[in-house]
N, C-alpha and C positions, 0 to 999 in steps of 0.2 A: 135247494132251489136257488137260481144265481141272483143276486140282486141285482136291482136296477143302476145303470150308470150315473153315478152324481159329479153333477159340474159345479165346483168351486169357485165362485165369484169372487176374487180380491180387488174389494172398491177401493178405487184412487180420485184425488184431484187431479192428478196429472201436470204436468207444468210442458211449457214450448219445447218443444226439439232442437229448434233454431232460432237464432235471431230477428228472422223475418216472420215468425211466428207468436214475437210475442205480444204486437196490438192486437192479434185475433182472440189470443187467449183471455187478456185481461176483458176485451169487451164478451167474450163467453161469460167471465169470472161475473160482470154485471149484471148480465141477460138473466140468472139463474136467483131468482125471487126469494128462495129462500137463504140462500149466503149472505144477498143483499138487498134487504127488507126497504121500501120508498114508501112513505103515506102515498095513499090513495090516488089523488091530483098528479102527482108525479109518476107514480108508477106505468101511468095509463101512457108516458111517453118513454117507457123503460128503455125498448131496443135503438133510438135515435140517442138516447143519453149515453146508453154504453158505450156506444159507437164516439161518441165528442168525449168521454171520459178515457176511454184507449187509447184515440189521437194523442189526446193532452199528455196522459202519463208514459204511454210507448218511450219516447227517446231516454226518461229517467232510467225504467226498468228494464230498457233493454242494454244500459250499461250496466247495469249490476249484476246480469244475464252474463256479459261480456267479461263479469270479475270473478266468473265461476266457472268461468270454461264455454260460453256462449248456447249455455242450453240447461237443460232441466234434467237432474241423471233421474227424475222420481219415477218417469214413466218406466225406465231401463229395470230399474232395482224391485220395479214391483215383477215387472213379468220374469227376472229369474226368481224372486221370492214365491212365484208359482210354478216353475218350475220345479225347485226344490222342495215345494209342496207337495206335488202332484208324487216325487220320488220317494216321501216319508212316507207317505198314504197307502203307496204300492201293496202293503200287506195287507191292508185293513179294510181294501175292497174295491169294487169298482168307482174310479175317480177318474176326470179330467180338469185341472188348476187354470184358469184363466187370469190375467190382470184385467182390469174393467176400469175404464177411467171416464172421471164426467166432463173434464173440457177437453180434452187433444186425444190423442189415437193411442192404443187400440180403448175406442169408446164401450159402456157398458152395453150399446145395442150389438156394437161388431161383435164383442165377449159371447154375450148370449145369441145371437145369431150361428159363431162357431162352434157354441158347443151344442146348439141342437143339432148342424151338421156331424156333428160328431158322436152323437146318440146315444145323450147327456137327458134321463128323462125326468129327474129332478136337479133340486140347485138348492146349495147354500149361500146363502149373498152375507160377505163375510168384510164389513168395511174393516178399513186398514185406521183407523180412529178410536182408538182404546175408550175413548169418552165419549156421549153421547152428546150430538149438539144438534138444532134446527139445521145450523150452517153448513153442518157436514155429514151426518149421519141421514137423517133427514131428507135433504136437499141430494143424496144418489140414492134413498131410494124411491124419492119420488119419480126419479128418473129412470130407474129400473123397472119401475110398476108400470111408467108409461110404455117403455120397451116389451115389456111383458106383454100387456094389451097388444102391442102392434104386432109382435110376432106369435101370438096364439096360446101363451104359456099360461096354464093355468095356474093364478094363484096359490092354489092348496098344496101345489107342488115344490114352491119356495119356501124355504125357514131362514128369517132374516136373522141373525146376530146384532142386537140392538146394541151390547158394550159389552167390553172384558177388561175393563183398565182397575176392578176392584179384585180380580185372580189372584192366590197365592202367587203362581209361577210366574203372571209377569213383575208383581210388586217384590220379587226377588231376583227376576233376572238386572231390573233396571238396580238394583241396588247393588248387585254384582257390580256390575257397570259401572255406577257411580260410586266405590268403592276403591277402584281401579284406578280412576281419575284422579281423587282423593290422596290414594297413597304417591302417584307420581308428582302431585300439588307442594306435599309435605317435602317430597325432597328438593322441590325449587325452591322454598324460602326456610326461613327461621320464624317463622308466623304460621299459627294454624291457620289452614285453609277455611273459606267462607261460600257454603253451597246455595247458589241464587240458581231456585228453580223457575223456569221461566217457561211457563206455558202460552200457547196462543191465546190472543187475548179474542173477547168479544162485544158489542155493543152491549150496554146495560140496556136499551130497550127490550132486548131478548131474553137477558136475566128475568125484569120486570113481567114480562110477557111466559114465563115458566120453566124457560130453559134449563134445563139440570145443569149442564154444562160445568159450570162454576161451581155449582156444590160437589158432583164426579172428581173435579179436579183437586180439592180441597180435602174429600175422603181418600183419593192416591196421596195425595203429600201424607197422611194422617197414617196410613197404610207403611210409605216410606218411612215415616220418623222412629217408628216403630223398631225398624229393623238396623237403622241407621247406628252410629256410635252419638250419647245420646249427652257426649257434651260438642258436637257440632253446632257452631250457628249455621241457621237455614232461614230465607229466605223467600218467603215465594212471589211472586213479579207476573205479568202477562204484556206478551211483545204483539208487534205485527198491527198494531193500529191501523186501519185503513180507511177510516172516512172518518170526517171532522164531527162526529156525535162524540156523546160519553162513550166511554169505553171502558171496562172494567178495569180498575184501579187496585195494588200499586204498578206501574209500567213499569215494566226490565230496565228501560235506560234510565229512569229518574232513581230508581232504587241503586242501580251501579253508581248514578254519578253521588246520590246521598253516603254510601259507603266509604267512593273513595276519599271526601271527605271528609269522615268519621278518622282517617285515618288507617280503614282496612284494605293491606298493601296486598291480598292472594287471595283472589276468587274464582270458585270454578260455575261454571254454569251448565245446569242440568237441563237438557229441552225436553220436558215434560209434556207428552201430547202428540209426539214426532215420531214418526217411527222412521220414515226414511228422510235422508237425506234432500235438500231440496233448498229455496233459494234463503227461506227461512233460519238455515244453520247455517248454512254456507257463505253466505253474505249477509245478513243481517246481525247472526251471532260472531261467526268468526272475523267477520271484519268492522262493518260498520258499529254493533256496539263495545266490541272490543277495543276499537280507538276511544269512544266515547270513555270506557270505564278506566284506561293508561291516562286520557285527559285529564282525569280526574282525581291520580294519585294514586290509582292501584298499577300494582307492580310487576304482578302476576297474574295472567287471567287462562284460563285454559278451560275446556268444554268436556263433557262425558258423550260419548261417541255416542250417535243413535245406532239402532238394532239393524238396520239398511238387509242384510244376508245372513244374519249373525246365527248362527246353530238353536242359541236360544230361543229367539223369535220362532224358527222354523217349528221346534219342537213345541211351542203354546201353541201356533195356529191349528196343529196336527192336533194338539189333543182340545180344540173346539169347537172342531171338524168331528172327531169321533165322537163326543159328548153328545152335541147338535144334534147327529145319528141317535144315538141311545137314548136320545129324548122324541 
């Protein structure tokens, strides 16, 4: 009996295409309640704020847009990572892989729009977020449930993928990875290397409020250390600050600049929570706090590559894709 066609959802944020794309994005980034949470009072004027908070920030972010290559590869690297999905799957039954993103194109409506054109009668919604957060895990599929509604999709017929970041296969792919990093660190200096793992950070309202997030992130390091060589100093940090609340403490840049301080001249930085590439690594790690932590007396600073296409990635999502099935 042939089974039914399953459409593979790979949730994205997505990031601008172009430069002339990036105030729309950021004020999408505000519009979206659950990424970024307002009391009450405020909230009630959400879409006129995002729109004065885009203005405002537009010209900053869109030079740092411009110090990556004038655009966002995140939306590019998700839809071949489904591409090379949909090719691993080939034997394991009937699939069609989509990228699905929540601010810029191809959106999670277009996503599932084409794959019922394409006669796709169930779906795996499968976010690209190893950890579980309001901010992000959350926050696309509330957006995919409302798409669902609009185009007819029955519930029952989705299986969401709530987290996979406590997986054997991925807490050994990443360590592959930062292994890798590691051994080319050692041969830049005469100092053992210093792994500062530096995850996306989040408001502690949301912590306070129940979010796992932060404890998810805290069980992967614990996962990581495990497997790690186990006289490494580590580190763990949360970057990406972006509104003047608390935010979950220690931050990647106060941690690098305390380091270089300390007098530790070779640090690598692990982006824990990243899977692709995006303005996050690309400018905030490789450039912006990289100068920050040379400012500060380290010598050596270098990054462990995110998974962007990487075989390994491919081969996790593959096997919780078939799992999800056999469940």
């Amino acid at each position: 009996m042939n089974q039914p066609r399953t459409g593979v959802l790979l949730l994205q944020m997505g990031g601008p295409l172009s430069l002339d794309e990036v105030q729309s994005y950021i004020s999408n980034l505000f519009q979206d309640p659950y990424l970024v949470q307002l009391p009450a009072p405020i909230s009630w004027f959400r879409k006129p704020l995002a729109h004065w908070v885009a203005k405002r920030r537009a010209p900053v972010v869109r030079a740092q847009y411009q110090k990556i290559g004038g655009s966002s590869p995140n939306n590019g690297i998700t839809i071949e990572q489904a591409s090379l999905l949909q090719t691993a799957l080939q034997n394991q039954g009937d699939f069609r892989c989509y990228a699905a993103m929540a601010y810029t194109p191809p959106t999670v409506a277009e996503a599932l729009r084409q794959s019922i054109a394409d006669g796709c009668e169930r779906w795996i919604a499968l976010p690209m977020f190893p950890q579980y957060s309001t901010a992000s895990t959350k926050a696309i599929f509330v957006d995919l449930d409302r798409c669902m509604k609009q185009q007819g999709v029955d519930a029952h017929r989705v299986t969401k993928v709530m987290r996979w970041g406590s997986r054997p296969d991925y807490l050994d792919a990443v360590t592959a990875m930062t292994m890798e990093a590691l051994e080319l660190a050692r041969r830049d200096s005469t100092q053992a290397p210093h792994l500062v793992i530096s995850a996306h950070g989040l408001p502690v309202s949301y912590v306070k409020a129940g979010d796992p997030y932060v404890d998810e992130i805290e069980d992967c390091v614990a996962g990581l250390r495990e497997r790690l060589p186990q006289d490494l100093a580590l580190t763990l940090a949360y970057q990406s600050r972006a509104t003047p609340t608390a935010w979950v403490k220690p931050a990647t840049v106060e941690t690098l600049q305390r380091l270089g301080a300390e007098g530790v001249e070779n640090i690598v930085v692990l982006p824990l929570s990243f899977v692709n590439d995006h303005i996050e690594t690309l400018y905030e790690i490789d450039q912006e706090l990289r100068d920050e932590a040379l400012e500060s007396g380290v010598k050596h600073y270098s990054r462990v590559a995110v998974f962007n296409t990487d075989a390994s990635l491919i081969a996790i999502l593959k096997s919780i894709v078939v799992e999800t099935l056999e469940k």
